[in-house]
C-alpha positions in Angstrom: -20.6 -9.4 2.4 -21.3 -5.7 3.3 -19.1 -3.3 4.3 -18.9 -3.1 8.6 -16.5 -1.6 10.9 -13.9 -2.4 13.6 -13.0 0.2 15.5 -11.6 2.9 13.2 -11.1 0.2 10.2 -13.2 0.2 7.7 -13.4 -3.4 6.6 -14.1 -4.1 3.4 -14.8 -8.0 3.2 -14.4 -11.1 5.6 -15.1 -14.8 5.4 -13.8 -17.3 7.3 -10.2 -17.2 6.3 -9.6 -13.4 5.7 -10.0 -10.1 6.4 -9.5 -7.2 4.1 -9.8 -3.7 5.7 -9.2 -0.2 4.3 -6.3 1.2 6.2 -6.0 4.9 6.9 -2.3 7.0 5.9 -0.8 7.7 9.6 -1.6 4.5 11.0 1.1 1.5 11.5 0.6 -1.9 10.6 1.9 -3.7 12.8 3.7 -2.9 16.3 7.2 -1.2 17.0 9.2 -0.3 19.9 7.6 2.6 20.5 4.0 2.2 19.6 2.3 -1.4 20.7 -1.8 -0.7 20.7 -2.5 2.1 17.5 -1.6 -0.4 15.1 -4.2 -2.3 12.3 -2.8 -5.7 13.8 -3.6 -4.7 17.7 -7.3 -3.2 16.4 -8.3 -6.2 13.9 -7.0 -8.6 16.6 -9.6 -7.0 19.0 -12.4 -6.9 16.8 -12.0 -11.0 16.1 -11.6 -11.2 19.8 -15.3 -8.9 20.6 -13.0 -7.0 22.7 -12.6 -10.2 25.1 -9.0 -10.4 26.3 -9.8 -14.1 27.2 -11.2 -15.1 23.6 -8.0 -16.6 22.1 -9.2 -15.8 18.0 -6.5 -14.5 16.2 -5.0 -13.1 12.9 -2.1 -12.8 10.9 0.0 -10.5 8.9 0.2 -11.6 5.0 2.0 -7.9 3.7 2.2 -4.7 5.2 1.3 -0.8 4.0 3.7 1.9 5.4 2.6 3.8 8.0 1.8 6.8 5.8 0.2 4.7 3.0 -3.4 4.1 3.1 -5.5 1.5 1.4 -6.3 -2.1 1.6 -4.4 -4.2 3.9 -5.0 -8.4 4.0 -4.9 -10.4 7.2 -5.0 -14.3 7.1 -7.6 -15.6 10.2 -5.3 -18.9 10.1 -1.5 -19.5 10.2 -2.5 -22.1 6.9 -4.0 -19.0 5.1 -1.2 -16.7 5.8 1.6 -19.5 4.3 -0.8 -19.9 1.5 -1.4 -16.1 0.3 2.2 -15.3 1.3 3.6 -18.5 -1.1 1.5 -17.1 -3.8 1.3 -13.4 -3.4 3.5 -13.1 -6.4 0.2 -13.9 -8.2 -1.3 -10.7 -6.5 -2.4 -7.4 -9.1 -1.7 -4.6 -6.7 -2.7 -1.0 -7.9 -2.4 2.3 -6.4 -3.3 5.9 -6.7 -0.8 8.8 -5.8 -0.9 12.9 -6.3 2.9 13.5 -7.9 4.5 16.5 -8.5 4.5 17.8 -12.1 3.8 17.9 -15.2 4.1 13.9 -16.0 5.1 13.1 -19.5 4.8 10.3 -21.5 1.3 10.3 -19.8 1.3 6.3 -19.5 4.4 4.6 -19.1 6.9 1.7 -17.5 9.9 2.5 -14.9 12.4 -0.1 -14.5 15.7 -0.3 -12.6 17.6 -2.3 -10.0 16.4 -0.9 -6.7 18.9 -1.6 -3.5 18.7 -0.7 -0.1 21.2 2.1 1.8 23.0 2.1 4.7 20.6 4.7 6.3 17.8 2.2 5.3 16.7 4.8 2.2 15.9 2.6 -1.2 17.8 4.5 -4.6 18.3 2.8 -8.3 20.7 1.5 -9.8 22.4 0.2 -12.8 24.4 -2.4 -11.3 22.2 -6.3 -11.5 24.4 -7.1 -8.4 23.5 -4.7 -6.0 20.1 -4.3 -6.5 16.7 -6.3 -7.1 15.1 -5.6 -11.0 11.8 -3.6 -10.1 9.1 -2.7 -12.2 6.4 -0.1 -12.0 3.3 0.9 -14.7 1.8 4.4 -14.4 -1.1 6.0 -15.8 -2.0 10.1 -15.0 -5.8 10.3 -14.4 -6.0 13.8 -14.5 -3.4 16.4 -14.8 -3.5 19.6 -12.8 -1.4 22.7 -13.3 1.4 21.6 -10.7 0.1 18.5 -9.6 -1.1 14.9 -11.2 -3.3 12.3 -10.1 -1.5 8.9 -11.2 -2.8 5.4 -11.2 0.4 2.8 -10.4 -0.1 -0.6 -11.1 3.3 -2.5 -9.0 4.5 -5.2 -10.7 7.0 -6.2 -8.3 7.0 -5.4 -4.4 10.5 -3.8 -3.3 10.3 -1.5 -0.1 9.3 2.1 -1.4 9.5 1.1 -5.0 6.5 3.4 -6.2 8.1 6.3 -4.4 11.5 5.4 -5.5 10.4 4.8 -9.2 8.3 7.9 -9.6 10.7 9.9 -8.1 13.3 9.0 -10.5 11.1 10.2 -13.1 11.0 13.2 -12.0 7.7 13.5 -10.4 7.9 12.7 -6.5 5.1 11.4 -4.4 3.3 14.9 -3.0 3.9 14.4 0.7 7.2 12.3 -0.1 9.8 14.1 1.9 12.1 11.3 1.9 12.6 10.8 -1.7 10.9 13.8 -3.2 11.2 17.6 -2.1 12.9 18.3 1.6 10.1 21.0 1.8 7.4 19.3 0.7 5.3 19.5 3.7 2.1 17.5 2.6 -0.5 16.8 5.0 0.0 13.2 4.2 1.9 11.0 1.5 -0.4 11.0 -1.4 -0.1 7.2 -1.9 -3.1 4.4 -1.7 -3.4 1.6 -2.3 -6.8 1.2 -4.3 -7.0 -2.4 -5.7 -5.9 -5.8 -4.5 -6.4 -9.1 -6.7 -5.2 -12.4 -5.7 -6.5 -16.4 -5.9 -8.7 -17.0 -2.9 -6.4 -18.9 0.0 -9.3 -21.6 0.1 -11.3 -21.8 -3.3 -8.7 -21.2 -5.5 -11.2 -18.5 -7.3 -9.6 -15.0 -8.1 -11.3 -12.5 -5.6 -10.7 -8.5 -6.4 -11.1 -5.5 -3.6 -11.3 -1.8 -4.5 -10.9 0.6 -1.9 -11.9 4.3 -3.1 -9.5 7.0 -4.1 -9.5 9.7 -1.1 -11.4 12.5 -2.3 -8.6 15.0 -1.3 -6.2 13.4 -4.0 -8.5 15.0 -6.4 -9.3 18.2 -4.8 -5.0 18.7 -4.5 -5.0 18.5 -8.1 -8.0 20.4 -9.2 -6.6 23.7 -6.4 
């Protein structure tokens, strides 16, 4: 199916069971105290609806992208859907793109650690099996600017903030990042997207694959 859009949301594909939209960095997911309508769930929800209040069509929430993460985003168009993708997304091939800080050596490379959750909510390694969850993370640098590197992630488990955790870590924060990287990093965004999203289709079974293009100001940061 061609690419269409709803509202500001670029979808990508739709059948009769999902939806798969290209979310942009700055938007939420899903609503919070303080914001209810600028989400993706209040703006695909509309578009199912043809902007009729009355029309009773509905979707549902299988994962979630940060607010500042852009990328592909999956929404089930059935409560059955969403318990099916959600039983199964550890089946899912998630990769991303982010700009990092550095010089990144080895150029390719695995991070793994136990990843646990602070009292102030922030994520941080450690050593300890008991106190965290065992996370791993695949990198790749696609091109390699004087102060800044254009990485490709591929997650291989989903812990809250892993990738920025991980590549942190390393030495190499997420440009943008000011929570785990730099405290004056003052990025126009967080460089992280979510590019590709494989999983087995909630219906046939069949492994389906979406690619959402890497925003052409990830390269342009490198390359200045």
């Amino acid at each position: 199916m061609a690419p269409t859009r709803g509202k500001r949301l670029h979808i990508v594909f739709e059948d009769k069971s999902i939806l798969v939209v290209d979310k942009p960095a700055g938007l939420l997911t899903i609503a919070t105290e303080k914001e209810r309508e600028k989400t993706a769930y209040y703006m695909m929800t509309d578009y199912v609806r043809i902007g009729q209040k009355r029309n009773r069509s509905r979707i549902f929430i299988v994962h979630r992208l940060d607010r500042d993460t852009s990328g592909l985003l999956v929404f089930a168009k059935s409560e059955e859907v969403k318990y099916t993708l959600q039983t199964q997304w550890d089946k899912t091939h998630k990769t991303y793109a982010a700009v990092v800080h550095g010089q990144v050596d080895p150029p390719s490379d695995r991070i793994t650690s136990y990843l646990a959750e602070g009292a102030n909510y922030a994520v941080f390694s450690t050593s300890d099996p008991n106190k965290g969850k065992l996370s791993h993370t695949d990198y790749t640098v696609l091109k390699q600017g004087r102060h800044l590197a254009l990485v490709q992630v591929a997650l291989l488990t989903g812990r809250k903030h892993q990738i920025r955790v991980h590549l942190a870590d390393r030495g190499f924060p997420i440009f943008g990042d000011e929570r785990y990287g730099n405290t004056d990093d003052h990025g126009p965004r967080l460089a992280l997207h979510a590019m590709g999203l494989s999983f087995p289709h909630p219906i046939t079974g069949e492994r389906v694959q979406f690619k959402a293009k890497i925003p052409p100001l990830f390269r342009k940061w490198v390359e200045a």
